[in-house]
C-alpha positions in Angstrom: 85.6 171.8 58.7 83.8 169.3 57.4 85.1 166.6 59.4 84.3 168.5 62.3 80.6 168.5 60.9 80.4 165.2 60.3 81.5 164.6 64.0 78.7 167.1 65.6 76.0 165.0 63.8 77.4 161.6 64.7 77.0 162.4 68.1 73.6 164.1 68.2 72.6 160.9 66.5 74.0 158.8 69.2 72.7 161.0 72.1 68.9 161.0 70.2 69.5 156.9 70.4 70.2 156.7 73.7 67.1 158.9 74.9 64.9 156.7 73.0 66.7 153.6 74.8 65.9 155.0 78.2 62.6 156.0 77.2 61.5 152.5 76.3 63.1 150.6 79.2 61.6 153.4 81.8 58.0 152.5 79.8 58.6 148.6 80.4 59.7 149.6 83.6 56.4 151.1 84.6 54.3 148.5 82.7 56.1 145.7 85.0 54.5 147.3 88.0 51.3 148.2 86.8 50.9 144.7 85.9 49.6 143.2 89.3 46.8 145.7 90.3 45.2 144.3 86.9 44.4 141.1 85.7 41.8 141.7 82.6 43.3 145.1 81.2 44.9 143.1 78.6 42.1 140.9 77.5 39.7 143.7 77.6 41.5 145.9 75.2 42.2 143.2 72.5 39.0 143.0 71.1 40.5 143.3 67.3 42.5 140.4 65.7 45.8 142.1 65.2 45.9 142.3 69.1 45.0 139.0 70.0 48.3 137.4 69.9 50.3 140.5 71.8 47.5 140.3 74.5 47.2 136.9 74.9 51.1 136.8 75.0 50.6 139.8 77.8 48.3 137.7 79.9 49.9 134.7 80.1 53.2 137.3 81.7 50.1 139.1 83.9 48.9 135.7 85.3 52.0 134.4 85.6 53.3 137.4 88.2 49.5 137.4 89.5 50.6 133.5 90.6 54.5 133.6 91.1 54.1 135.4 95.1 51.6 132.4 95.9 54.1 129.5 94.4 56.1 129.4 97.5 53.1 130.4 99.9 53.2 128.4 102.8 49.1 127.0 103.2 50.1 124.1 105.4 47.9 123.7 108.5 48.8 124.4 111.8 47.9 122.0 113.7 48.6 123.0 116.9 47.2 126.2 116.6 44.2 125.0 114.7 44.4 127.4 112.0 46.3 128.7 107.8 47.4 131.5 107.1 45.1 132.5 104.1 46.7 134.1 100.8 45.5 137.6 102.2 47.7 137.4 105.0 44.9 136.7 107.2 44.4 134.0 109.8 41.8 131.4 109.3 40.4 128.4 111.6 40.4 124.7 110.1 37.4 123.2 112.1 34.1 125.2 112.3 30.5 124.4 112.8 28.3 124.3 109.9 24.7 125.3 109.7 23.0 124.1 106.4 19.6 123.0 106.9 19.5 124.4 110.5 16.5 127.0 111.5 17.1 129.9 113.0 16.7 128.6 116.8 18.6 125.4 116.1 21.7 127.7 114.2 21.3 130.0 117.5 22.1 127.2 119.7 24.6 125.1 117.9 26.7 128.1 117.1 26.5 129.1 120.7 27.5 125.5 122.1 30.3 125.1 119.1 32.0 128.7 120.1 31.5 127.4 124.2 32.9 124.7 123.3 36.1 126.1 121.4 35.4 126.4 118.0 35.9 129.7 116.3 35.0 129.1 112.5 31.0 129.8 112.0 29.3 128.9 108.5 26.4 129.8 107.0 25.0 131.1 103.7 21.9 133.6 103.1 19.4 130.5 101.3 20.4 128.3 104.5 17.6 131.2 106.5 19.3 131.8 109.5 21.5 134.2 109.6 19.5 135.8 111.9 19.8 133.0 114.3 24.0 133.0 113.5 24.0 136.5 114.7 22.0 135.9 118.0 23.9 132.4 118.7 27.6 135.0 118.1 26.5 137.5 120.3 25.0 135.2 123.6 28.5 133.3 123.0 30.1 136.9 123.5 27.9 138.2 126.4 28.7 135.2 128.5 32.1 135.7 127.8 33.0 132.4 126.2 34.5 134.6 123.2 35.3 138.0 121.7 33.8 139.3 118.2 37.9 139.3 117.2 38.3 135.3 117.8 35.5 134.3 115.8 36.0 134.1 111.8 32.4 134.1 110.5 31.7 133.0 106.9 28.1 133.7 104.9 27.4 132.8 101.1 25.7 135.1 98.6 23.1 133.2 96.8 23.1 132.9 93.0 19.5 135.3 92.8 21.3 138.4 94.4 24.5 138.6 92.0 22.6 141.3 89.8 22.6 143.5 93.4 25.9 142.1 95.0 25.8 145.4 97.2 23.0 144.9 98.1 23.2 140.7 98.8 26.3 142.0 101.6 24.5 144.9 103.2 21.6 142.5 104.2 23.7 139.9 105.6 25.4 142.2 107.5 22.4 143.1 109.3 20.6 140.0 109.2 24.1 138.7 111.3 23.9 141.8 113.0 27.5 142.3 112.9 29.7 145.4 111.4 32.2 143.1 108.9 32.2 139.7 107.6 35.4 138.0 108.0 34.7 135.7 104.5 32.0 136.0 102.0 31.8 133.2 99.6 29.7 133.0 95.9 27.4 130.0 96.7 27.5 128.7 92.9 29.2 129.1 89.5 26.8 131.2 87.4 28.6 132.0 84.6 26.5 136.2 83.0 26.4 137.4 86.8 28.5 135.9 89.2 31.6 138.3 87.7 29.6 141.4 88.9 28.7 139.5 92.1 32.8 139.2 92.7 33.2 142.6 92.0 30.8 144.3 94.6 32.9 141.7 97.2 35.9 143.6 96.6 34.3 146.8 96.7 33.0 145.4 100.0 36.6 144.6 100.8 37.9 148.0 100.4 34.5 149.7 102.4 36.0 147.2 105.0 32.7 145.6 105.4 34.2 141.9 104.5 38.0 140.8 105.3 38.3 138.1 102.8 36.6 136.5 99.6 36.2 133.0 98.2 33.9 130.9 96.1 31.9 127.7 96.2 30.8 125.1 93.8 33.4 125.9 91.2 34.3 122.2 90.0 36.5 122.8 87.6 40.3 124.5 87.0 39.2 126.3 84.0 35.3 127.9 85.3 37.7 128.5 88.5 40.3 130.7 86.1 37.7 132.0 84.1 35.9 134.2 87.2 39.9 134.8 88.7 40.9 136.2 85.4 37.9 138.9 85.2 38.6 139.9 88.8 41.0 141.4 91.0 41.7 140.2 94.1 42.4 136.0 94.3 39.8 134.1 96.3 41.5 132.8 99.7 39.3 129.7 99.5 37.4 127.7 97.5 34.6 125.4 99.1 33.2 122.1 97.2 31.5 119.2 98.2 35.2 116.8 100.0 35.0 114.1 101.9 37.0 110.3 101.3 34.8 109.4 98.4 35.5 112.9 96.5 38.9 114.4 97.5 38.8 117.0 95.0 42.2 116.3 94.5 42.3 118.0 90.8 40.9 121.0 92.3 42.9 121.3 95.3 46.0 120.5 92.8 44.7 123.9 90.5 44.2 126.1 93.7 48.0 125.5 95.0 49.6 128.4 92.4 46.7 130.9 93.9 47.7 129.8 97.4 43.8 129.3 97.3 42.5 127.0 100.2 40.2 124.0 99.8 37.3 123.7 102.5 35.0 121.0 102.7 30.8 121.2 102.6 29.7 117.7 103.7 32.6 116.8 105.1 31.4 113.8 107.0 29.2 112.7 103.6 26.1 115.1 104.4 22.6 113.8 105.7 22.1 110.7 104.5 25.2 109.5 103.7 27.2 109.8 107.2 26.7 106.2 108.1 27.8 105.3 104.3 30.9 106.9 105.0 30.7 105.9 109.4 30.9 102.3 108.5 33.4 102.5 106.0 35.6 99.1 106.9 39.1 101.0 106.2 37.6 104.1 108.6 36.2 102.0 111.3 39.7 99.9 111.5 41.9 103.5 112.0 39.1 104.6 114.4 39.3 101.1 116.8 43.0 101.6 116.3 43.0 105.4 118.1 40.2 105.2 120.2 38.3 107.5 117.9 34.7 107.6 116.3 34.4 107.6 112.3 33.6 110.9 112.4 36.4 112.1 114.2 38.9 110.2 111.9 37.5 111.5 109.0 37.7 115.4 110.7 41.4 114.3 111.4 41.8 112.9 108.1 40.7 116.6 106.1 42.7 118.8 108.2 46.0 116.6 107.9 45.2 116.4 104.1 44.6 120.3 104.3 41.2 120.9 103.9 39.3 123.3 106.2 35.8 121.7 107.6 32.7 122.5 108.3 31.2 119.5 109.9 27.0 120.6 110.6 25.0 119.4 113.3 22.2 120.4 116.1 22.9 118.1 118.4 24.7 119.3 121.7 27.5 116.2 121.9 28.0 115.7 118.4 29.6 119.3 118.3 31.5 118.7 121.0 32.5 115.5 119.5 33.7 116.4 116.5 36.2 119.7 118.2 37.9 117.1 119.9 40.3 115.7 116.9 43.1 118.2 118.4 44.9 114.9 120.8 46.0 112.4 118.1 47.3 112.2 114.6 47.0 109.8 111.6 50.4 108.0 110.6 51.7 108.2 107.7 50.3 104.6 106.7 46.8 106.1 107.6 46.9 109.1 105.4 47.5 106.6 102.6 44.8 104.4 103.5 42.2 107.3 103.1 44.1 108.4 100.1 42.9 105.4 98.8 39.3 105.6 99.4 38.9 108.1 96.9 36.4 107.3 94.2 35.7 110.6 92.8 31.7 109.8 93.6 30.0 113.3 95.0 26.6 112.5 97.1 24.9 115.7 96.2 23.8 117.2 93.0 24.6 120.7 93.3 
């Protein structure tokens, strides 16, 4: 009898060890897949020091599957097709027309003549002032038929002052473009206090539908680029710095490939002032005698073979034209290198 006993509570034992077994890998189970709607959960939470080394351990595992679906992402141009597929699953052009420093009349017209002309990336920012003239430039492009509202990927920045009213900041643009969604909204600048909050109504803006994608600008660095990614949800698709042969922002663009984050260039051609600088460059002159080409149009050529989208900005009716038409030849190989080499890591603005 008592062996019988004894054999009754051996196996009770056994069955309560297996429950708990199953419990725990059902709970790791679960914690796997909550991992990726969440990057801060962890790091919020260990705000004591016995949980600092279990949460930091837990990040490193939540940024590390935030990361692993972009490791093998294919961001490679097409060139053919003049556009990348952006880490949202959402198709981008690589040449657009920029419009810093342009008024409202001049923005109207060169955004008009760029999308006439076959462009279908538009730039502009809410401190440039005309987003107004963006919107008007869009829609005569549209009434004449050149284009549809679906062809054309428009970008505007939010400017550092409205990141304590993000909503706000997007609600305005949207009417100052006069247009139902934004297909990117980019932070204009790094302002570590606000610019978190500023991310955040983005992705609300995301959800509402009222922007399609979201990026950032100015962030110079891999570490103030993690530390806005980490308090944040969804990964920017691009980031947009200040690239062109003397800067290739080579570190950065390095950092951005395990986010399947895309590098775009602001003053791609060296910005006003500095055009000729880079124009008369002796190694950029020689590939552009070679081909037949301008120095601007090498240097367009040169950022989208080296994968960088760009924006290059101007008002004047043949310069746009003259700067879509990089789409008929290619840079060898020896080229590519030759440019590589022109990089001195010198930036020619301040900000």
């Amino acid at each position: 009898m008592k062996k019988i006993c004894s054999i009754i509570a051996v196996s009770i034992l056994c069955m309560a060890f297996t429950g708990c077994s199953q419990a725990g890998v059902q709970s790791a189970a679960s914690t796997d897949e909550e991992i990726p709607q969440s990057r801060n959960d962890d790091v919020v939470n260990a705000s004591v020091e016995t949980q600092q080394e279990d949460s930091s351990s837990t990040e490193s595992e939540d940024a590390g599957q935030q990361t692993e679906n972009f490791a093998d992402m294919n961001t490679e141009f097409d060139l053919e097709k003049g556009t990348v597929l952006l880490n949202n699953g959402i198709e981008m052009p690589i040449l657009g027309i920029g419009t810093f420093r342009l008024s409202d009349e001049q923005a109207e017209n060169s955004v008009y003549w760029a999308l006439r002309d076959g462009y279908r990336l538009i730039d502009t920012a809410r401190i440039y002032g005309n987003e107004a003239g963006v919107g008007r430039g869009i829609q005569r492009a549209i009434d004449e038929g050149f284009v549809t509202r679906e062809e054309i990927f428009v970008t505007t920045k939010m400017w550092t002052d409205d990141y304590d009213d993000g909503d706000s900041a997007i609600e305005n643009s949207l009417n100052r473009l006069g247009l139902d969604y934004i297909d990117l909204m980019i932070l204009h600048h790094s302002a570590p206090g606000s610019d978190v909050g500023a991310y955040q109504a983005m992705e609300r803006a995301v959800e509402d539908g009222k922007l399609r994608s979201i990026g950032l600008s100015n962030y110079y660095t891999p570490e103030d680029f993690d530390r806005l990614v980490e308090a944040t949800t969804i990964v920017p698709v691009l980031l947009q710095n200040e690239t062109h042969p003397y800067h290739q922002s080579m570190e950065m663009k390095e950092h951005l490939k395990k986010y399947g984050t895309v590098m775009e260039s602001w003053f791609p051609l060296g910005g006003r002032g500095n055009t000729q600088t880079l124009f008369n460059d002796e190694t950029i002159v020689s590939i552009a005698e070679a081909h037949g080409k301008t120095s601007a149009q090498i240097i367009l050529r040169w950022h989208l073979q080296a994968g960088n989208i760009a924006i290059p900005g101007s008002s004047n009716e043949d310069h746009i034209q003259e700067n879509y038409e990089i789409f008929d030849f290619e840079l060898s190989k020896e080229e590519m290198q030759r440019m590589t080499g022109l990089d001195r890591g010198e930036r020619f603005a301040d900000y």
